[in-house]
C-alpha positions in Angstrom: 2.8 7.6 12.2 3.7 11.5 11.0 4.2 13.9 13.4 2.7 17.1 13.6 3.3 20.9 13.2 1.2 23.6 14.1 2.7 27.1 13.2 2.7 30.4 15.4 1.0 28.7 18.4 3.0 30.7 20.7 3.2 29.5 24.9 2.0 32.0 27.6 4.6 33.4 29.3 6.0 36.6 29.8 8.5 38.7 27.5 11.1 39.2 30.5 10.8 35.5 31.2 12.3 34.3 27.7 14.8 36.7 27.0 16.5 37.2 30.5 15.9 33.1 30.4 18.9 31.3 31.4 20.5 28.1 29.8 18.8 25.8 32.4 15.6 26.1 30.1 13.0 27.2 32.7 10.9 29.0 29.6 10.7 29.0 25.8 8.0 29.1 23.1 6.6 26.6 22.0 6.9 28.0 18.5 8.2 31.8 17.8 6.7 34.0 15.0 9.1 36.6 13.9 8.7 39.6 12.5 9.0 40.2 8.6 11.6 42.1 8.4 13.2 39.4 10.5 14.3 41.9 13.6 11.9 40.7 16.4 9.0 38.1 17.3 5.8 38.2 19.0 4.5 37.1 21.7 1.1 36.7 23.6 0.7 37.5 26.8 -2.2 37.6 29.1 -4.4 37.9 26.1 -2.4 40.6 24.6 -0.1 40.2 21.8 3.5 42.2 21.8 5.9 42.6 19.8 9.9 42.0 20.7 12.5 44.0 19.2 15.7 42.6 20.9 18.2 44.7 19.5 15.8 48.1 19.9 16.2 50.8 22.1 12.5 49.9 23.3 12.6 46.3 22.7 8.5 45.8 23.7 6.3 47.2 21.9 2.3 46.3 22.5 0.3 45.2 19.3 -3.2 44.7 21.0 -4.6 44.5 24.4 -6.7 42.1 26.0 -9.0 45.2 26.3 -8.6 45.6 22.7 -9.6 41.8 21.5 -12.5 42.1 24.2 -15.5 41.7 21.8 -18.5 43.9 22.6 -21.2 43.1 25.1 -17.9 40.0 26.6 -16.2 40.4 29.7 -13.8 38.2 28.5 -11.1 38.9 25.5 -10.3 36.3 22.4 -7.9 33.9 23.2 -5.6 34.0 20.8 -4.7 30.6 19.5 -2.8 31.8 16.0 -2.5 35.0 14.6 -1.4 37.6 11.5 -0.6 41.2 11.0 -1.1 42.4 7.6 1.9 43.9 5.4 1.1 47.4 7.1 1.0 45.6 10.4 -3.1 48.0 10.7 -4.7 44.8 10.5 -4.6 42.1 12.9 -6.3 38.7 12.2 -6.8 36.3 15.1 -7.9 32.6 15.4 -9.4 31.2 18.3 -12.6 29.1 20.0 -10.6 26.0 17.9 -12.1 22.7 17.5 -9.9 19.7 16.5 -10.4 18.0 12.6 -8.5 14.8 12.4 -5.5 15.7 14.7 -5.2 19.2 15.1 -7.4 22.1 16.1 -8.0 24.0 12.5 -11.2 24.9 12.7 -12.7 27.4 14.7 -13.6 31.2 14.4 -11.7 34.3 13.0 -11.5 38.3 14.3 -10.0 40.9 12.7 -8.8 44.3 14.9 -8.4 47.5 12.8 -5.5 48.9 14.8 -5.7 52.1 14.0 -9.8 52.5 14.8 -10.2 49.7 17.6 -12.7 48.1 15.7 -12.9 44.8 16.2 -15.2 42.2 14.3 -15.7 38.5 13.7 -15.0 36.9 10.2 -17.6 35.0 8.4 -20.1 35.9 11.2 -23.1 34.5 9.0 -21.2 31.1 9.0 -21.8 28.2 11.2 -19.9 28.9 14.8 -16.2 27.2 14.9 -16.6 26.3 10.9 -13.9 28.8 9.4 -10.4 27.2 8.4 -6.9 28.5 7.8 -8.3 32.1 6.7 -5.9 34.8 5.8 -5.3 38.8 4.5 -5.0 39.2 1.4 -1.0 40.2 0.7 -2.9 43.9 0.1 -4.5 43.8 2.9 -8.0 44.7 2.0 -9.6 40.9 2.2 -10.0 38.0 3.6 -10.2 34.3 2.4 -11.4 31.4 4.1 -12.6 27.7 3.9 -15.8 27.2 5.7 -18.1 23.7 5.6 -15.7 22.6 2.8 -16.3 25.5 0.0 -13.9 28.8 -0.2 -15.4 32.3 0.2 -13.4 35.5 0.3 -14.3 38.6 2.5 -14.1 42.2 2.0 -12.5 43.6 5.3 -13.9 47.3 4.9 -17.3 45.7 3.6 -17.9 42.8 5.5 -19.4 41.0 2.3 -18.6 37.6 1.8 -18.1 36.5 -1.3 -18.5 32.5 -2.1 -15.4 31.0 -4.7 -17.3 28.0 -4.6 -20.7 26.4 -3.3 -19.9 23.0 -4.9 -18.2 21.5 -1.0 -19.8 18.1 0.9 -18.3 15.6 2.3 -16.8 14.2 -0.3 -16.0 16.9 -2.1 -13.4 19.0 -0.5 -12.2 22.6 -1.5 -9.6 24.6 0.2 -8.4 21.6 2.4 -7.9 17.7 2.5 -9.1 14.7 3.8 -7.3 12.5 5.9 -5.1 10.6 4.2 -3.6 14.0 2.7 -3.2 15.4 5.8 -1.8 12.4 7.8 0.8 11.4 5.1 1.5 14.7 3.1 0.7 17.4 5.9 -1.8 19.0 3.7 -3.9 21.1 5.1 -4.2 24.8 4.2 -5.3 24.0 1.0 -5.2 27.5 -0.8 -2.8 30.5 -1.9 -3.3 34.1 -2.4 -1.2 35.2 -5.2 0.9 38.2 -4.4 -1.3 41.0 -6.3 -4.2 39.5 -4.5 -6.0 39.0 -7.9 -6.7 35.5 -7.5 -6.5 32.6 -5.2 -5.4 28.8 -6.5 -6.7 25.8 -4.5 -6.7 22.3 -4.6 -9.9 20.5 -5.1 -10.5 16.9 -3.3 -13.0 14.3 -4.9 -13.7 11.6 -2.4 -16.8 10.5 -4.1 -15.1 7.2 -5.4 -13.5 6.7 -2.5 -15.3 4.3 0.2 -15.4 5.3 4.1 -14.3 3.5 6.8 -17.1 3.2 9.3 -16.4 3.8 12.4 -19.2 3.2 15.7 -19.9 5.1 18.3 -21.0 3.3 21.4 -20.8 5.7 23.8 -21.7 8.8 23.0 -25.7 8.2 23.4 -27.8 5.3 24.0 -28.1 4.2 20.3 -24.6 3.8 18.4 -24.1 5.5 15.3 -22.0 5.4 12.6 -18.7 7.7 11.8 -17.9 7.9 8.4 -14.4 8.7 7.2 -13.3 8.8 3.6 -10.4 6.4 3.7 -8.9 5.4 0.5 -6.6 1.8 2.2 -3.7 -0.1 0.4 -4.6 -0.9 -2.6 -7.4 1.7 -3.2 -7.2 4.6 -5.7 -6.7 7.4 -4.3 -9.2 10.6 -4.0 -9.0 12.3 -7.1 -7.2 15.5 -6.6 -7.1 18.7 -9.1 -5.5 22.4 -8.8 -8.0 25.5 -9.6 -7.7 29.4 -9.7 -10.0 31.5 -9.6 -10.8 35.5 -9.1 -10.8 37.0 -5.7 -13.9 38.8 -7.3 -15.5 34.9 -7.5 -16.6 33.3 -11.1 -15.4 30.4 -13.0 -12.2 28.2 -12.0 -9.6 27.7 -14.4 -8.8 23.9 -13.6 -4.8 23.2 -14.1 -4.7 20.3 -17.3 -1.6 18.4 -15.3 -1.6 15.3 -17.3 -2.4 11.7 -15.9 -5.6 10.2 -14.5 -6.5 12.0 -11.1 -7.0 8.4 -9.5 -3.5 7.0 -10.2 -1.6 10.3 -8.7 -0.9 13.0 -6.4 -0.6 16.7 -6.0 1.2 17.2 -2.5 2.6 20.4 -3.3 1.9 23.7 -5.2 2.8 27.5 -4.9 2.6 30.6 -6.9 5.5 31.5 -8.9 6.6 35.4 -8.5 4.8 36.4 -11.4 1.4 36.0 -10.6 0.5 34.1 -13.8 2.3 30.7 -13.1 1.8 28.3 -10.7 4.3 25.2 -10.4 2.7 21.4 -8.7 4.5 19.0 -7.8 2.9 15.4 -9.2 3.7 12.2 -7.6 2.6 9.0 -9.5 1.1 6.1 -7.5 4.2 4.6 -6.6 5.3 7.3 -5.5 8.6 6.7 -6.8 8.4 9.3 -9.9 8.2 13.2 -9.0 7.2 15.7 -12.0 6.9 19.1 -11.5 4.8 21.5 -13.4 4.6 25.2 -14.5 0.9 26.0 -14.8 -0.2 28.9 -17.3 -3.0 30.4 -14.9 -5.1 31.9 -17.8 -5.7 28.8 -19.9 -4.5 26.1 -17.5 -1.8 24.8 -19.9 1.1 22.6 -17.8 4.3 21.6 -19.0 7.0 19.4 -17.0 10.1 21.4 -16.0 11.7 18.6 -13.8 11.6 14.8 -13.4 12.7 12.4 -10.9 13.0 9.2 -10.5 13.6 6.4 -7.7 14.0 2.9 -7.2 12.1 3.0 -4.1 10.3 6.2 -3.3 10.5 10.3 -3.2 10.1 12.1 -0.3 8.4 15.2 0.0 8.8 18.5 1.8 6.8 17.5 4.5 9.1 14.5 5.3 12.2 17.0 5.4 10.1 20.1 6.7 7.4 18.6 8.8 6.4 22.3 10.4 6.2 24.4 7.6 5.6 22.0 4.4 4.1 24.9 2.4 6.1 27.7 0.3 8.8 27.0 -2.9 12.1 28.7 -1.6 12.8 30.6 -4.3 15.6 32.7 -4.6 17.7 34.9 -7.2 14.0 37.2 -7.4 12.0 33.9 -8.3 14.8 33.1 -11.0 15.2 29.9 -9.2 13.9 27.6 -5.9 15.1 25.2 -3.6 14.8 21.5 -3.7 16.3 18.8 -2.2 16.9 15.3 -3.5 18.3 11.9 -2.4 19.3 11.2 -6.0 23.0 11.0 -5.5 22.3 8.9 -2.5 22.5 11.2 -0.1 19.6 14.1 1.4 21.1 17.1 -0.4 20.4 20.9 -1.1 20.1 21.5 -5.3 19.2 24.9 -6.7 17.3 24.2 -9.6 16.4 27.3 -12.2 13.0 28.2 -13.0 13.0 27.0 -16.1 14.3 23.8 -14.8 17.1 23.3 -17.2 20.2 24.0 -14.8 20.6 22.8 -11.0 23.4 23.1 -8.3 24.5 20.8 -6.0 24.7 23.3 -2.7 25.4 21.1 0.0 28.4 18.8 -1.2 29.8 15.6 0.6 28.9 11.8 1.8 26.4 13.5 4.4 22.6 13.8 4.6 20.9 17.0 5.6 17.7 17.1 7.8 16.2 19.7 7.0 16.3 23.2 5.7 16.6 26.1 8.0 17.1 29.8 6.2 17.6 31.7 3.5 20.3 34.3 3.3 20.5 35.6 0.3 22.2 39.1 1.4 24.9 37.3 2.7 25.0 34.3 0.1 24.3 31.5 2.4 21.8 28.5 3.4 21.7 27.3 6.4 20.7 23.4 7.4 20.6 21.2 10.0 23.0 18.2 9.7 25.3 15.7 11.1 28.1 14.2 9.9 30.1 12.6 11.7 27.1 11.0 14.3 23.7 10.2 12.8 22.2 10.5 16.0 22.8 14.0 16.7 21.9 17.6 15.0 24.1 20.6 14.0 23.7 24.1 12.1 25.5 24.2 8.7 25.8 26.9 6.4 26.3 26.3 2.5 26.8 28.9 -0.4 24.0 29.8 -2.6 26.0 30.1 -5.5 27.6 26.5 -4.6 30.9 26.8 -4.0 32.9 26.1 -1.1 31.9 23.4 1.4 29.7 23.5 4.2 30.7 25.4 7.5 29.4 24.7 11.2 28.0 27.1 12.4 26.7 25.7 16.2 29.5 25.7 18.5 31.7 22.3 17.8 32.3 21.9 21.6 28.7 21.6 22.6 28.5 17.3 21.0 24.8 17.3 20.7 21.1 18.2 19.5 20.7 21.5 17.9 17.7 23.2 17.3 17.5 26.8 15.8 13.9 29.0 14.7 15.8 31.8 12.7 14.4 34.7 11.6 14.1 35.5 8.1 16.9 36.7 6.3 18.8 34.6 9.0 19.6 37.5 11.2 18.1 36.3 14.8 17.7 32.6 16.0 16.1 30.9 19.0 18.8 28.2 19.9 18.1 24.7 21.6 20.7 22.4 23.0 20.4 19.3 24.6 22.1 15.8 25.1 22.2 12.4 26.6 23.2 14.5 30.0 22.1 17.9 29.6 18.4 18.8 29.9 17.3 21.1 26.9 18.8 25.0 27.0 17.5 27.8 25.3 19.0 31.2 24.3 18.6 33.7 21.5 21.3 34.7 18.8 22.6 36.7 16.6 23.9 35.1 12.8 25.7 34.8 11.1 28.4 35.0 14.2 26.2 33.2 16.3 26.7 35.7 19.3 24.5 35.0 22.0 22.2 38.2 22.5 22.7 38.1 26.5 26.4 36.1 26.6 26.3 36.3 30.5 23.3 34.1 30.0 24.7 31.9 27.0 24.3 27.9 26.8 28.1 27.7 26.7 28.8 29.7 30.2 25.8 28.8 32.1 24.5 25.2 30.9 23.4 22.8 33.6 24.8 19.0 32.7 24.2 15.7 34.6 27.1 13.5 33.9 26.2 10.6 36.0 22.9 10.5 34.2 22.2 6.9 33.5 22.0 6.6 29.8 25.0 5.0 27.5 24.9 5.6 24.0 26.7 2.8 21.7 26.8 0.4 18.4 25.9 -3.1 17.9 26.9 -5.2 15.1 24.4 -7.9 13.8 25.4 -11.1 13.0 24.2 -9.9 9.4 27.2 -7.3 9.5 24.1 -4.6 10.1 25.9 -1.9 12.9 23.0 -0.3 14.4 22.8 2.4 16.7 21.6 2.5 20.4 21.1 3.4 23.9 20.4 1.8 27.0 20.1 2.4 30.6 20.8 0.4 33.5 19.0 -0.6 36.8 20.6 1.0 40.0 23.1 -0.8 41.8 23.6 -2.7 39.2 25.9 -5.9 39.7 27.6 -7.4 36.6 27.6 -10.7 38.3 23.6 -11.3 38.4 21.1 -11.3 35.6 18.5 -8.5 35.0 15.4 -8.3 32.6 15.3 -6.0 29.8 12.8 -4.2 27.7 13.2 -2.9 24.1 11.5 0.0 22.6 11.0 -0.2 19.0 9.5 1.5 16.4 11.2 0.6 13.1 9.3 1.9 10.4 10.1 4.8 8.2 8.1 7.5 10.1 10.8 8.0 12.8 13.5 7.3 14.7 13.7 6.0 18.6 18.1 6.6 19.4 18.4 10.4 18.9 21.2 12.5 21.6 18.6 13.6 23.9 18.4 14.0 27.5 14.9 12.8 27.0 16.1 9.7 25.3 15.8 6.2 27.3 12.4 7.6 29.6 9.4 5.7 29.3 6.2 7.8 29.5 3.9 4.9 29.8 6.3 2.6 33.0 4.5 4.1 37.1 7.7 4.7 38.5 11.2 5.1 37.4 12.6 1.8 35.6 16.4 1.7 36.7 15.3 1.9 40.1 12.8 -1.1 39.6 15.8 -3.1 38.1 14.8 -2.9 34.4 17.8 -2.5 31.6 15.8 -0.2 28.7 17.1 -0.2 25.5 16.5 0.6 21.7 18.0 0.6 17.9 17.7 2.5 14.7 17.0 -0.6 12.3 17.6 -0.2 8.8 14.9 1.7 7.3 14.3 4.3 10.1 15.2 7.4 8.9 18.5 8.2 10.3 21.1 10.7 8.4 23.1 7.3 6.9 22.0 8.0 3.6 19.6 7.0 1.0 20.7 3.1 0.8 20.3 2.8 4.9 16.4 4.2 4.4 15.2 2.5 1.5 16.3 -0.4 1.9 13.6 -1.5 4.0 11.2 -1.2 0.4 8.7 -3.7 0.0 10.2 -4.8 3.6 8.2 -3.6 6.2 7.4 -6.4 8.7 11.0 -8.2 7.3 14.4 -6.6 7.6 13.2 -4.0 10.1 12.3 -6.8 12.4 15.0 -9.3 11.8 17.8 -6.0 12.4 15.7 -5.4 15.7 16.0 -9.1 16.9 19.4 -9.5 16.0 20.7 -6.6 17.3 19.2 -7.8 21.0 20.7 -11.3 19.7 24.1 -9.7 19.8 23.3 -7.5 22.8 22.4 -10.6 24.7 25.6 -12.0 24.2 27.9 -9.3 25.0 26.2 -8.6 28.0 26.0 -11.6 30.0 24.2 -10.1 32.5 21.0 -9.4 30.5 18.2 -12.4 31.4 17.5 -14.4 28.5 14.4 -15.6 30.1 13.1 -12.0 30.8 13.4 -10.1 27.5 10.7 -7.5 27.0 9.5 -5.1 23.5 6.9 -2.8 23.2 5.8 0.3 20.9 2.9 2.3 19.3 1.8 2.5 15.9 4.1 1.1 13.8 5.9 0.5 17.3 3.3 -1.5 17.8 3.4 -3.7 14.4 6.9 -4.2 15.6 6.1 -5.1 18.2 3.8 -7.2 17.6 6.3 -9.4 14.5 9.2 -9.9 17.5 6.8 -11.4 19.5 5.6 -14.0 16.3 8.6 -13.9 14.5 11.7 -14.1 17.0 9.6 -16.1 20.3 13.1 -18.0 21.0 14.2 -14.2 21.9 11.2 -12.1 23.3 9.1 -13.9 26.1 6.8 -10.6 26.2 5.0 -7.9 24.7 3.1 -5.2 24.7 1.7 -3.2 21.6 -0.6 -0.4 21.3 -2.6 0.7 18.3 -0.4 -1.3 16.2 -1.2 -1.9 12.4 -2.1 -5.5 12.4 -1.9 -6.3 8.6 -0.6 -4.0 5.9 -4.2 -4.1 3.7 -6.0 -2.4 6.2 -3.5 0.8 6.3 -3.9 4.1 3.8 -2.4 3.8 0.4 -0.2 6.8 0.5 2.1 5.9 3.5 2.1 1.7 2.9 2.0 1.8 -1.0 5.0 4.3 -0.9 7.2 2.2 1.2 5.6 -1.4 0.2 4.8 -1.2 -3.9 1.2 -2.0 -5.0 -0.7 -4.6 -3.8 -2.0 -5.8 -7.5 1.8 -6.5 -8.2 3.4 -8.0 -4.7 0.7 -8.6 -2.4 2.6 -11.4 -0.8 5.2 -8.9 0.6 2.3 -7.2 2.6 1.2 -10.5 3.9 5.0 -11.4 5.0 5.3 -8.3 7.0 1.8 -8.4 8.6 2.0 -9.8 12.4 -1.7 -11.2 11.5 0.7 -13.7 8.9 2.6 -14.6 12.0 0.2 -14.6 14.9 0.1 -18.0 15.3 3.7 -18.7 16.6 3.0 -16.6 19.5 5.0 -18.3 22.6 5.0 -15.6 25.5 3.3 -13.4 27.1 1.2 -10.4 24.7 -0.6 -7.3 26.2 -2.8 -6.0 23.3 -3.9 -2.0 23.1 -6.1 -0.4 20.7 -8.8 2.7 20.9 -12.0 2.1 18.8 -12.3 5.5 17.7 -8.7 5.3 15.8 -9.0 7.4 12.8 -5.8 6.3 12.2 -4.8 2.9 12.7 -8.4 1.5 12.6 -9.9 -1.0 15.0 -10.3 -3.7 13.0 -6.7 -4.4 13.4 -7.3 -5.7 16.6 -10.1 -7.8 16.2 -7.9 -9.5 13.2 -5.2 -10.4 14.7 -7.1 -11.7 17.8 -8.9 -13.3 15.4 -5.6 -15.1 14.2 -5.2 -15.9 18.0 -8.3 -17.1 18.7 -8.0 -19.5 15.8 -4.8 -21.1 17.3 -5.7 -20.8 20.9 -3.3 -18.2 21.3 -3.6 -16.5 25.1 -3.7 -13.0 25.6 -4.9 -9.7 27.4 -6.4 -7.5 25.3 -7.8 -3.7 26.5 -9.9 -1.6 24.3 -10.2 1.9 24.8 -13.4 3.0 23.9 -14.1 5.3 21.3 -10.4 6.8 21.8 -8.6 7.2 18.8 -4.7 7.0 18.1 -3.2 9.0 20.9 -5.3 7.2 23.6 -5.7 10.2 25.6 -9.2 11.3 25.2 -11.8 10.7 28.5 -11.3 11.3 32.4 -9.1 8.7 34.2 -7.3 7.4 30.4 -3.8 7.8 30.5 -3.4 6.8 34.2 -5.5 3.6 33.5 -3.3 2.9 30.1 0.2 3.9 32.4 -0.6 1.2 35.0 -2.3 -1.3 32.7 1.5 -1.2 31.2 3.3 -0.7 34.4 1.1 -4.0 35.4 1.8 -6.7 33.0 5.3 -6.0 32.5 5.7 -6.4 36.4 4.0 -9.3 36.5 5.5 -11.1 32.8 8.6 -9.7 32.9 9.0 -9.3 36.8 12.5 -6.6 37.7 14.9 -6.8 39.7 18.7 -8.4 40.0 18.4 -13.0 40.1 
């Protein structure tokens, strides 16, 4: 379901190799971690770390050698899997030896280099090997916090003595970062803040105790199974009590944050030091999920008082679902006399400027159009800049609005190149790593200069040297629904294709509100999990934005899939390839093919029971088989509660409708999913069973969500697929 983000995790490859990179895209970083002052990046290479200046006289400048982050009595230097420079750039902090938590790799261990004496030594090097977690300098530079086996201790760097912030941490008791849920559906992770004199250090505080586990078994991993325990509050379930502390860098008492409401009936997704050192401001989320309060905290005696309220009809998104890679920080602006925020209360995504005090805002971003996210701050130069589209949902574009908002919004990406935009800029919006791609030009990279957008090498520009494949076998296009619904899509045909004979086709879906499947990519339309290439098999391949996905059509066109799931997402899916099917005459009725993952795979799953007069076959993997079993933060914000419409879970859950299965089903699931848990599947096959529904069914043992983990997987999984739709849904012109 959410995607993930991973900041500074910077590719290996070579300084000359990214900036004399031309606009075929050989090279680019995975992410890019610029310089403060918003003139260069770094990057590692070879176990060094540099530092590029493009517009210097000596654009590469070396921060550390591998020599240099070669520990004593090692051959072998750190590998550097994140990184951070202090505010005097003396003091280098590195990450690496990662393990993975849940999905990512955020534990692991911690050096710090003295640049000016060489000295290198480990962080927290009485702690448990690979146990430290999101540490970080102190904005003066002279310590060191981290989380380690769930309790928050802070370091002296010219001491090396640790001191613990807390020594209350367990399981279920979580300081400094989240459980699951938090992480999955909010992106919470780095769950603490330095404030900027360095005095003190605000956290959030997770109390699992009264939440139950999910018990996963292990059957593989030794010749007696055990038992995996994961706090998991489901549908339904209150959540994990969650509360905001600060406390002294020195260590002593926390001043807890009195934000009003019983713990167990809200959330705290989001908080941040104000510039003053004495104020923090939370965001609060009631259950629902559909009411957003934020706070201004008094640090000293924990006082809170509301400075803005908002209210929905369906739900509120967060920063996370507008930011995914970089959900932490408040945007302020005008020297913390006012932030950022954006807000879908005038039915669009838009840009407010709200003041501290909360008492005045500012529409920035004006017009029938939805942003997708923010992008910079320039507030030299007056402007923001954002990623929209507004004239085709399906594809991305830089913006620039006015901070002080007036005028309307300006494009700033070049209006002939019709496409996908991405852009890393620098802060104060001065440098930007550009991406471009489209349904026929594979992804091009180059770096910038704003706000002109002047390519820094223009012999070497996307515009003069791009690479496009016009006869690349991909047509975008709209379908309207016998329910007046006009949908996005793409499809692809086989090769050779002849309108007068009939040929199968297979839809991917997803459907849900996580994301989208029809965006203009060149990577659009190709199916990771097919052996071979599907047009030439003789396969059309096709797929829709439903109503609810979240497209930029505004807020109506997302929410109206509330309390839905399972419903209008899978009736717009079915009739879409109901019209489709009749304006194509050369489309197979009798082979018509869906498959997806996740919530793909709940989609899936309903097409198959729902619609079996139009989809003869399926196949779903890891696919949420009823709605109770799923976390309460992601279903109860897009369902309601459970206590008050239950029945709308039950109508959306495929388990409901499992027992009008007609054709052909290929069931997938891992029985280490964290995620999507196993007992899906043996529900719904239940439901089969019951009705002597036939099936395949393959379970991946002890593989969780991703279904990658173990020697020989994702080739076994790739043909499995490649398999049954050859054989149910067999290719080729009739």
């Amino acid at each position: 379901m959410p995607v993930i983000y991973f900041r500074r995790r910077m590719a290996l490859l070579l300084f000359l190799a990214i900036y004399a990179m031309n606009a075929a895209g050989q090279f680019k970083p995975r992410e890019i971690t610029w310089t403060s002052d918003g003139t260069g990046f770094y990057q590692v290479d070879n176990n060094s770390l540099l530092k590029i200046s493009p517009l210097a006289p000596q654009p590469v400048e070396t921060v550390a050698t591998a020599k240099q982050l070669t520990p004593h009595n090692n051959d072998q230097p750190l590998e550097i899997a994140d990184f951070e420079l202090s505010a005097n750039n003396n003091l280098l902090l590195l990450f690496t030896n990662t393990s993975r938590v849940w999905r990512y790799n955020t534990r692991g261990d911690y050096w710090l280099l003295n640049r000016a004496t060489g000295q290198l030594r480990q962080v927290g090097k009485d702690r448990t090997a690979q146990s430290l977690m999101y540490a970080k300098l102190s904005p003066d530079g002279q310590k060191v916090a981290y989380v380690s086996n769930r309790n928050l201790f802070v370091e002296d760097i010219a001491t090396g003595k640790a001191t613990p912030l807390t020594t209350d941490g367990n399981r279920q008791l979580i300081n400094g970062t989240f459980d699951w849920v938090y992480e999955e559906e909010f992106g919470c992770r780095d769950g603490f803040r330095w404030s900027a004199d360095s005095k003190h250090i605000a956290y959030w505080q997770v109390d699992a105790g009264k939440t139950r586990d999910y018990l996963m078994l292990n059957t593989t991993d030794s010749i007696y199974s055990f038992v995996i325990p994961v706090e998991y509050p489901k549908v339904g379930e209150p959540p994990s009590a969650v509360r905001i502390g600060v406390v002294k860098a020195t260590g002593g008492k926390t001043t807890w944050m009195n934000i009003p409401g019983d713990a167990q009936q809200r959330y705290l997704p989001r908080m941040e030091w104000a510039l003053d050192n004495t104020t923090l401001l939370v965001q609060q989320l009631n259950r629902k999920q559909n009411e957003s309060n934020i706070y201004s905290c008094n640090i000293t005696n924990g006082n809170a008082h509301t400075i803005y309220t908002e209210t929905d009809k369906a739900w509120i998104d967060i920063k996370s679902r507008w930011n995914d890679d970089d959900p932490k920080g408040w945007d302020w602006i005008n020297n913390g006399n006012a932030f950022l925020w954006v807000s879908e209360k005038d039915g669009w995504r838009h840009i407010y400027s709200i003041t501290k005090d909360g008492k005045k805002e500012t529409l920035l971003t004006k017009g029938d159009y939805d942003i997708e996210k923010i992008s910079a701050v320039d507030e030299k130069n007056n402007y923001i800049y954002f990623i929209a589209s507004p004239e085709s949902p399906v594809q991305r574009y830089l913006y620039r609005a006015r901070l002080d908002g007036s005028g309307k919004a300006e494009l700033v990406s070049p209006a002939s190149l019709k496409g996908t935009h991405g852009y890393e800029i620098s802060p104060g919006a001065q440098l930007a790593l550009h991406t471009f791609t489209n349904r026929t030009t594979p992804a091009a990279y180059e770096f910038l200069r704003l706000p002109e957008h002047a390519p820094l090498k223009p012999e070497e520009s996307i515009a003069r040297s791009i690479k496009s494949n016009p006869s690349r076998n991909i047509e975008f296009f709209q379908v309207t629904t016998e329910d007046g619904i006009t949908m996005d899509g793409w499809i692809t045909k086989p090769e050779n294709f002849d309108a007068t004979k009939k040929y199968p086709v297979l839809l991917y879906v997803y459907g849900e509100p996580a994301t989208t499947t029809v965006e203009d990519s060149y990577y659009t339309g190709q199916n990771r999990l097919f052996n071979g290439d599907m047009a030439q098999s003789g396969y059309f391949y096709v797929s829709f934005n439903n109503r609810g996905t979240p497209t930029l059509k505004g807020a109506a066109w997302r929410k109206s899939i509330y309390r839905n799931i399972g419903v209008i997402n899978i009736r717009d899916q079915a009739m879409g390839m109901k019209q489709l099917l009749q304006e194509r005459p050369y489309l197979d009725t009798s082979r018509v093919a869906c498959w997806g993952w996740s919530g793909g795979g709940s989609s899936t799953l309903n097409l198959l029971f729902q619609y079996p007069d139009i989809f003869k076959t399926g196949i779903a993997v890891a696919a949420v088989g009823n709605q109770l079993t799923y976390d309460n933060i992601y279903q109860e914000r897009y369902m309601g509660l459970p206590r008050e419409n239950k029945e709308d879970f039950i109508k959306g859950s495929p388990v409901t409708h499992a027992k009008n299965l007609r054709g052909n089903l290929l069931y997938i699931h891992g029985t280490g999913d964290d995620n999507v848990h196993y007992q899906n599947a043996e529900m719904l096959l239940n439901e089969l069973i019951r009705y002597n529904k036939q099936f395949r069914f393959m379970a991946y043992p002890n593989r969780t969500h991703g279904i990658h983990e173990g020697e020989g997987t994702t080739q076994h999984l790739k043909t499995l697929y490649t398999n049954f739709l050859l054989e149910h849904c067999p290719p080729g012109a009739r």
